[in-house]
N, C-alpha and C positions, 0 to 999 in steps of 0.2 A: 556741149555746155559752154566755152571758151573759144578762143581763135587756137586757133595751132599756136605750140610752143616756138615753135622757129620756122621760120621762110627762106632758111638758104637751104641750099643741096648741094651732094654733090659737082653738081656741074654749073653751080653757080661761082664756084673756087676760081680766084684768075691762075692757078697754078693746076695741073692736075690733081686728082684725090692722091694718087698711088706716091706722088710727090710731097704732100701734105703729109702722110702717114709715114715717110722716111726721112724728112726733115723733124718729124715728130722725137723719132725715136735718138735721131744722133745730137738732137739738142739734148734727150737725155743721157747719152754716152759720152757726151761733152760735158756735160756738167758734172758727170760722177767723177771724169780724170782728171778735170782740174780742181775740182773738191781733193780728191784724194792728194792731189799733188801738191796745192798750195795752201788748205787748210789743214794743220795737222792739230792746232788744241781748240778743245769747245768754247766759244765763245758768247753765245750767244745765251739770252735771260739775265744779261748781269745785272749789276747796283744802278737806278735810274736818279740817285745824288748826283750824280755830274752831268742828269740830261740837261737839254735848253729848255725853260719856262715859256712857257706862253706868255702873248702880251699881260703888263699889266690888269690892263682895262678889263682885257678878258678874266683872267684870274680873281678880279675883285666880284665882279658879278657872280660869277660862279663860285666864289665860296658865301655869299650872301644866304641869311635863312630862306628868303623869298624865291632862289631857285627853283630849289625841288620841286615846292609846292604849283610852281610857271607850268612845270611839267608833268603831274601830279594832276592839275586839275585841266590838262591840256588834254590828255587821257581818258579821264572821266567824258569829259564833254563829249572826244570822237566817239568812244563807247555807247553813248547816250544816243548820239545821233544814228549811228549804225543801228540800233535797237530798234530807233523808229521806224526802217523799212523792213529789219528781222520782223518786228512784233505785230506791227499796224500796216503795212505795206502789203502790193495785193501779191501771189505767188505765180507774177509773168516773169517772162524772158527779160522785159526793162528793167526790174527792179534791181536795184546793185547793187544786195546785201553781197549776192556770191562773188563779183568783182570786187568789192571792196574786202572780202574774208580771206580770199584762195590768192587776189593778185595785187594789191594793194596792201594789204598785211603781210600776210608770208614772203613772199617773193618782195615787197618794200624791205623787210628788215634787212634783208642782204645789204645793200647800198647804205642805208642807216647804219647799222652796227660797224661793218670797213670801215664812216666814215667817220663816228662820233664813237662806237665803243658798243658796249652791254646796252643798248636803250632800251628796250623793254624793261629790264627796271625799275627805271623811273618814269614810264610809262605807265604801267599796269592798272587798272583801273582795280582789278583785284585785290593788288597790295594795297594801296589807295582807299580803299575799303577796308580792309581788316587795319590799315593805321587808326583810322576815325575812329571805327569799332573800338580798338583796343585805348584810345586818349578818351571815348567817353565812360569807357568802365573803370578808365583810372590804372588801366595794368601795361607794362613794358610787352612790347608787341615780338620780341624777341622770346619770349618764353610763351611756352605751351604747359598743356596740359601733362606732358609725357618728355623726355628726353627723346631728340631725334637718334634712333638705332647706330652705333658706329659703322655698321657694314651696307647703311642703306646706299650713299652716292649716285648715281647717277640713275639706278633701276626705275627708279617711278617713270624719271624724264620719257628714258624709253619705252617704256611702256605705252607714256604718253604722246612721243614721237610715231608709235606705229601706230597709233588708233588716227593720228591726224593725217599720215598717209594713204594710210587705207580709207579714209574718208574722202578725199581729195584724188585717190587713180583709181578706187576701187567698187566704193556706197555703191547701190542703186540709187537714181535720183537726188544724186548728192547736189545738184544745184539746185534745188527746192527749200522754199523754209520750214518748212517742216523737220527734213536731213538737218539741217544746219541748227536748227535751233536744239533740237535732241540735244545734236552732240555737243552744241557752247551748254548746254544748262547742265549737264553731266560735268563738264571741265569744269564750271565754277563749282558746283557742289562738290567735286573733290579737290579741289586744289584753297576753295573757305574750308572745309570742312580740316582738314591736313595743317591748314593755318592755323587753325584752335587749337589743336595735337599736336603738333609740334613748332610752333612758332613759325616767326617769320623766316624762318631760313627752310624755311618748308618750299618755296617757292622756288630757291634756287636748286632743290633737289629734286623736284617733280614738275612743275611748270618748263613743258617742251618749248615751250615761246623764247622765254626768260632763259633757259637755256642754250636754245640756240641761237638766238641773239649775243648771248655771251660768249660762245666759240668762235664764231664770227669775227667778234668783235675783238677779239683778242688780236688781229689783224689793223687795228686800229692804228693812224701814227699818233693819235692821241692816248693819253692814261692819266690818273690821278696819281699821285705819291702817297706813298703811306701815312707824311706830313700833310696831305689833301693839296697839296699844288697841282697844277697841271700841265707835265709836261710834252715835250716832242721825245718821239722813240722811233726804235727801228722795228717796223711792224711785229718782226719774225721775234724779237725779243719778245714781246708779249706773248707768242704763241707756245715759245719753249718753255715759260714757264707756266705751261697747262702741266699739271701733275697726273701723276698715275693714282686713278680713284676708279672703286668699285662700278661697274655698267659702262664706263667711260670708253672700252672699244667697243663695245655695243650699241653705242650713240653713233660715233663716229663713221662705223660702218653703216648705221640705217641710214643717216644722210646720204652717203655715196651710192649705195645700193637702192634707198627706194629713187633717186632721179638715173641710174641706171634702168629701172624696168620702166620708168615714164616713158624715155626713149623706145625701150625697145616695145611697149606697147602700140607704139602707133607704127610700127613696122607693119608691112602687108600681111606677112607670113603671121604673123602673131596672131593679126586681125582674122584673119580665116582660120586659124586656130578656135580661137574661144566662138567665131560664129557656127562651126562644125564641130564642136565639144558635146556631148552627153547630157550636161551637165549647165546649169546657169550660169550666166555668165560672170557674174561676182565669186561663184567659188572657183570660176577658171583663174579670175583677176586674183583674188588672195593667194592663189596656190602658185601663181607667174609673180605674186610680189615676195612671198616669204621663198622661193626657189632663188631669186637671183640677189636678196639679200644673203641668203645661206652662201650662195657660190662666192658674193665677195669676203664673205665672213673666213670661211674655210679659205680661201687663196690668200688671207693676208695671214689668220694663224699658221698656215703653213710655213708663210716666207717667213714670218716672225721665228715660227720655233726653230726654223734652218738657220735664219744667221743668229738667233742666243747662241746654238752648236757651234756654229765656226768660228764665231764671235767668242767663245768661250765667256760666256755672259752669265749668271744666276739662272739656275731652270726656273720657267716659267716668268722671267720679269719684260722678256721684249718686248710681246703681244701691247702691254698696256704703257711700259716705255716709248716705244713708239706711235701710240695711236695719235699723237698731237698731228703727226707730220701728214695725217689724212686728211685733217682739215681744209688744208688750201686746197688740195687736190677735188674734195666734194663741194667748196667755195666755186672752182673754176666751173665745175659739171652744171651745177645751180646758176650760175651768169649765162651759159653759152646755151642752157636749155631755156631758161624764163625772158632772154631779154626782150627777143619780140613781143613774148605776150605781156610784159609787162609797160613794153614802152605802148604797144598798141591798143592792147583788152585796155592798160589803163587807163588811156585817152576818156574811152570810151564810160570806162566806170564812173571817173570824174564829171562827165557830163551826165549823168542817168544820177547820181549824187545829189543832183539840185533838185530831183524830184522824187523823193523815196517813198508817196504815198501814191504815184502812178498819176496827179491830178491835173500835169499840165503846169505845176509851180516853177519858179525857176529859184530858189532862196539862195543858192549859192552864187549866180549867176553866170554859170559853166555850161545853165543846157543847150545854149547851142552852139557847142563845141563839138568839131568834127575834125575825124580820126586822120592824123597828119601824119606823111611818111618820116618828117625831120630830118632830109637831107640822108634815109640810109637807103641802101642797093642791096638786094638779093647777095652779088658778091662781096659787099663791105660787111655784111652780119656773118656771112657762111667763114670772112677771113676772122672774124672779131670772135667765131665761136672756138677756129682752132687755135686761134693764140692764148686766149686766156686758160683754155684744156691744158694745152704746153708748161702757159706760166704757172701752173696752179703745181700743176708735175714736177716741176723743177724748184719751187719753192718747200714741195714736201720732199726731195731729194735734198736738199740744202738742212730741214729740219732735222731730216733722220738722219745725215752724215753726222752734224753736230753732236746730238744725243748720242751717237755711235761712239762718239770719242769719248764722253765721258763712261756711258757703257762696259765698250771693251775695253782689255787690256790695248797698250797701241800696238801692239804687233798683232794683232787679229782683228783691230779695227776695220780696213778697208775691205779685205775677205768679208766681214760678216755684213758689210754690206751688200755682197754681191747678189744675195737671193732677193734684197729690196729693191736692188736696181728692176732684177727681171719682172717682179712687180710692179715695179711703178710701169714698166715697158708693155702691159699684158692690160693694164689696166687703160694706159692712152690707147692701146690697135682696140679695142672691147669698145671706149666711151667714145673714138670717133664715129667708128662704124658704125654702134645705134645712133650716134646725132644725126650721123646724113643717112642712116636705112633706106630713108627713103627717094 
């Protein structure tokens, strides 16, 4: 369907692998004993009254009515255009609905969200539509038909989260418009339909886009104030104050877990697996996705329910106390798996973009733009996959020590960290070895 997700390998490393996986591990046994040793109160999420402001200039624009709408109908428009090769485009290999859906949207938000916050949004083309909708019937787009349920939170997202994974490692023919159009005309009809019923805030409870853009982005050094200025932060503050809400480790974990089976998918062993199966190959694929999200599901409530115990924590509060601190860890997995394909396939989508009805047009003036290395090496991606795996580990060590402190008591703070350490350590030897399987 795509390029391969990554072109380094093992032996493209300028260090050893076996060297790489124990520098792996004692960055995070360094970082848990000087956490332990020179952080001892939580500090992180505070009061962002005494951040730095952004430029003037900048902040004047940005709080203008004319913003949103810049971006609002920036949305619309990409939406529209995409449509054109979804709808009216013919269903070849040139066409670059599936480049622009699978590698240029999904895999784009990452970069966007780190760098500007939640975009999606004020992206949405959906929201954007249900605003109009609701300014031309005259009604507040914030109310629905229904109150949104108190214990709904995060479940739809995920829901919606798994149908987009399992569409993108697992469909049959999932790069055809036919596949794709299904499933966008399904998304929209539940996610307008849910807008009617429960208002606008339906979107940040179900829309897997809008949501993970906003996990993401919580990693942003930008954010708005509650006064709407915009300030400078320290990434990680934004991320500790993700609260403990309903589905919320259940998110957290499909992220990590479905870009864990992508990797291990294109392992050899795998591949001769499901070509010598019984059985089709998509109910091998679902049964190899929902298996290795279950395994990281089950390894993190485990470690979680061991240090609540050691930790002398609230039963049952850790699992979802801590699921913030997944986040970078399934950020770093997401960078180190997509970047080739996104610095490459996207070359390449962008060029196929100038002609979405197959004719020979060039409207954007990009088709003939041809796929450039950018100055990266075999061994410069295979080093840029393990350090970001590390940073990513190390920043969700950093997250869950924090939270541990407010958590535990302090005398059983650093213990009840200890079964998260062996997690985060189980989790880097796991996410490197399917990166380089191969």
């Amino acid at each position: 369907m795509l390029l391969a997700h990554g072109i380094g390998g093992r032996q493209d490393l300028p260090i050893p692998f076996s060297a790489a996986l124990t520098g792996a591990v004692l960055a995070l046994l360094v970082s848990f004993v000087a956490l332990g040793t020179l952080w001892k109160d939580a500090r992180l999420g505070g009061d962002l009254r005494a951040a730095r402001l952004l430029p003037a200039a900048v902040r004047r624009a940005v709080r203008s009515r004319a913003w949103p709408w810049v971006w609002r109908i920036a949305g619309l428009v990409a939406a529209a255009y995409f449509c054109v090769g979804l709808i009216f485009g013919p269903d070849v290999a040139d066409n670059p609905t599936a480049g622009a859906f699978y590698v240029l949207f999904w895999v784009g938000l990452v970069p966007l969200s780190l760098l500007f916050g939640p975009v999606w949004r004020g992206l949405s083309p959906l929201r954007t539509l249900h605003l109009l909708a609701c300014a031309a019937l005259r009604r507040d787009p914030a109310l629905g038909l229904r109150r949104t349920p108190p214990g709904l939170g995060y479940w739809p997202a995920c829901a919606g989260l798994f149908a987009f994974v399992w569409l993108e490692l697992v469909a049959p023919e999932r790069a055809t418009l036919p596949v794709i159009g299904i499933w966008l005309a399904i998304y929209v009809v539940i996610m307008l339909a849910g807008a009617v019923v429960f208002g606008a805030k339906w979107f940040g409870h179900a829309d897997p886009f809008e949501v993970y853009s906003d996990l993401v982005g919580r990693l942003a050094p930008v954010t708005r104030r509650a006064d709407g200025l915009l300030v400078w932060r320290n990434s990680l503050d934004g991320m500790a104050g993700l609260r403990p809400a309903p589905g919320l480790t259940v998110l957290v974990v499909l992220l990590l877990g479905s870009t864990m089976y992508d990797s291990a998918s294109n392992a050899p062993t795998w591949v001769r697996i499901v070509q010598d199966a019984p059985v089709p190959a998509p109910v091998m694929g679902t049964a190899g996705l929902v298996a290795v999200i279950g395994l990281v599901f089950a390894a993190y409530r485990a470690a979680t329910a061991l240090a609540g115990r050691w930790g002398a924590a609230e039963p049952g509060s850790t699992a979802g106390e801590l699921a913030h601190s997944i986040v970078p860890i399934a950020v770093g997995y997401v960078i180190a798996h997509y970047y080739t394909l996104f610095l490459l396939e996207g070359q390449r989508t962008v060029a196929l973009l100038s002609d979405p009805l197959n004719t020979g047009a060039n409207w954007l003036g990009t088709a003939g733009w041809t796929i450039k290395a950018l100055g990266t090496t075999p061994a410069g991606i295979a080093t840029l996959q393990v350090t970001v795996i590390v940073v990513g580990h190390v920043l969700g060590t950093v997250l869950a020590h924090d939270r541990a402190l407010a958590l535990f008591p302090r005398r059983t703070a650093v213990l009840g960290q200890i079964p998260l350490l062996v997690l985060m350590v189980i989790y880097t030897l796991v996410g490197l070895l399917l990166l380089f399987a191969a």
